[in-house]
C-alpha positions as CSV (number, residue, x, y, z in Angstrom):
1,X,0.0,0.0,0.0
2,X,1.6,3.4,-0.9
3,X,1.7,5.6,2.3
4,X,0.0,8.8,0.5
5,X,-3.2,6.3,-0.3
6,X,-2.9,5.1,3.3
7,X,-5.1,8.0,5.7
8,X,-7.7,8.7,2.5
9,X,-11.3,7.4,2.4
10,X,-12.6,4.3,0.3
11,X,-15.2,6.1,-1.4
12,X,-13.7,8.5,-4.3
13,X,-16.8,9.4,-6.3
14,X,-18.1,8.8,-9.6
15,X,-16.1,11.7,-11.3
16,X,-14.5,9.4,-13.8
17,X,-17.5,7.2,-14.4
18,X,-20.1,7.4,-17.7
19,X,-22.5,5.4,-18.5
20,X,-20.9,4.4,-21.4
21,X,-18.6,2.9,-19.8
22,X,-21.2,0.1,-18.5
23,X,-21.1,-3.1,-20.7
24,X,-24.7,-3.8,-21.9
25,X,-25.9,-7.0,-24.1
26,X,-27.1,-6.2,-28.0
27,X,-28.7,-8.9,-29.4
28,X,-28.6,-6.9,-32.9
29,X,-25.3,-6.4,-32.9
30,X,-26.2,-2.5,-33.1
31,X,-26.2,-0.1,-30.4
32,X,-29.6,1.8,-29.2
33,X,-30.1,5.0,-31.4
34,X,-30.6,6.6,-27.8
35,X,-26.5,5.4,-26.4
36,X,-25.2,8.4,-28.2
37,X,-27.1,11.0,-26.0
38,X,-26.5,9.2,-23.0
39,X,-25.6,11.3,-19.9
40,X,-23.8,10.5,-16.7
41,X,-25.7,9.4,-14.1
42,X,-25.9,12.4,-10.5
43,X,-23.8,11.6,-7.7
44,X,-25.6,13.1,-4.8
45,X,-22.0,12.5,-2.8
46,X,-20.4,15.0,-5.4
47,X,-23.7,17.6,-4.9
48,X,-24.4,17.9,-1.4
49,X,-21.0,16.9,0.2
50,X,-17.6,19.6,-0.3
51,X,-15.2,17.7,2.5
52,X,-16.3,14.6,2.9
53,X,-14.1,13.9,6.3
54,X,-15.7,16.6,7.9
55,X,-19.5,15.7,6.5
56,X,-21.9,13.9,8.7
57,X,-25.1,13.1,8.9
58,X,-27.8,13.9,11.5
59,X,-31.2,13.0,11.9
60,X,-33.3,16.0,13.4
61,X,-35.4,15.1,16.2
62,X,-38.2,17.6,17.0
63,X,-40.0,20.6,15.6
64,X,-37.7,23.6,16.6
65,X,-36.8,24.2,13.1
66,X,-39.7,23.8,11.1
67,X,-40.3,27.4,10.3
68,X,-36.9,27.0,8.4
69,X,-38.3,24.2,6.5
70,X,-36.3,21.7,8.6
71,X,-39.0,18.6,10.4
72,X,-38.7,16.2,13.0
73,X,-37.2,13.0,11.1
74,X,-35.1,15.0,8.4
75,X,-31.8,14.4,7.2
76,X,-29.2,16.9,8.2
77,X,-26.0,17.2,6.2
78,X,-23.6,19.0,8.6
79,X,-19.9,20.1,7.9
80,X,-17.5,20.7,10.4
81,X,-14.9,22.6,8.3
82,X,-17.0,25.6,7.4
83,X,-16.6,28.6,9.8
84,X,-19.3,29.6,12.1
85,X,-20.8,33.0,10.6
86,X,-24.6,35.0,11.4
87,X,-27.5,33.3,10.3
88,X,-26.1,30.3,9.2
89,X,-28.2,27.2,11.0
90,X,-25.6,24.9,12.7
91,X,-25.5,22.0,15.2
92,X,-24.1,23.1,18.7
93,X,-23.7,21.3,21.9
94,X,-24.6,23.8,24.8
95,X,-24.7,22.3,28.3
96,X,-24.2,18.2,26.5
97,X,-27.2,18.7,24.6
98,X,-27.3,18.5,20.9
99,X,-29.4,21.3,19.6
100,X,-29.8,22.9,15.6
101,X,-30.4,26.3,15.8
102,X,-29.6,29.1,13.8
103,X,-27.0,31.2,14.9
104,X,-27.3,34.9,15.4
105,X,-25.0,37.8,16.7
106,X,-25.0,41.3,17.7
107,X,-22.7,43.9,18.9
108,X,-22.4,42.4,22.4
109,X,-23.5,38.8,22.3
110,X,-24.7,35.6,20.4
111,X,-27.8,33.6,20.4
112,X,-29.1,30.5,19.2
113,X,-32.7,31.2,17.8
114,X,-35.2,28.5,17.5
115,X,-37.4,29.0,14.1
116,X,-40.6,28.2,16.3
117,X,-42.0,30.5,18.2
118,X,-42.7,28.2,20.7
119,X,-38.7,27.9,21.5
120,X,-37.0,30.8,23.3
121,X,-33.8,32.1,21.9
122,X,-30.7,31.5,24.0
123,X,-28.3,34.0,25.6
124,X,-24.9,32.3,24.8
125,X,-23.5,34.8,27.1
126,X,-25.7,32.6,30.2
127,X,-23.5,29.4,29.3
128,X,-20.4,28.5,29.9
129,X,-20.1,25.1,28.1
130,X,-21.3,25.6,24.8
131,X,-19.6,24.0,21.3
132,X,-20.3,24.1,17.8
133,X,-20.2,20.9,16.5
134,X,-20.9,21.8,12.5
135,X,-22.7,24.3,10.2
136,X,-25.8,22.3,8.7
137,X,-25.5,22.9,5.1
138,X,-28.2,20.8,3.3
139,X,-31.8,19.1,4.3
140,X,-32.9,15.8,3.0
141,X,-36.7,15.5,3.9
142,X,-39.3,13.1,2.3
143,X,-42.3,15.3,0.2
């Protein structure tokens, strides 16, 4: 095993992969009129994911996003390399807790809004163990 091939991950995409490139049985002996217009297939992996070591996958448990389009069962797709800016919705860990929130600053201090107005925003400035974990940066949820 060469060492620079030794830390990367299994998956490398389907970047280099068309469709006709699959081997497919002709009785005829003549290709499909259609072959020639074939297209390459979408990878979701090379849509939705820009660093895949830092990409994970959450499921969101409750309603405290829903105003934001985000509902109890989704698919988060969180990455922990992106920086932390205002307004951006992100996954933190305040207290142990897991929560998604969006994030929100001001002069003086931060908050984590709930987009339900049944959720109080929180002070950051109140807590003293509080982490983001990622920035949420896409939303799988079944129609």
């Amino acid at each position: 095993m060469e060492l620079e091939n030794a830390f990367e991950t299994s998956y490398r995409g389907s970047k280099g992969f068309r469709q006709e490139d699959v081997h497919t049985a002709r009785a005829t002996g003549f290709g499909a009129a259609a072959d020639d217009y074939m297209e390459r297939g979408i990878d979701l992996n090379e849509h939705l994911i820009k660093n895949k070591p830092a990409t994970y996958f959450f499921r969101m448990r409750g309603d405290a996003m829903r105003e934001a389009g985000i509902f109890d069962n989704d698919v988060l797709i969180v990455d922990r390399s992106l920086k932390l800016m205002p307004g951006k919705i992100i996954v933190a860990i305040l207290n142990g807790e897991l929560l998604v929130r969006r994030f929100h600053k001001t002069f003086s201090s931060a908050f984590l809004i709930a987009e339900n107005t049944q959720y109080k925003e929180i002070n950051l400035s109140q807590f003293t163990d509080f982490t983001v974990w990622g920035v949420v940066t896409y939303v799988i949820h079944e129609v």
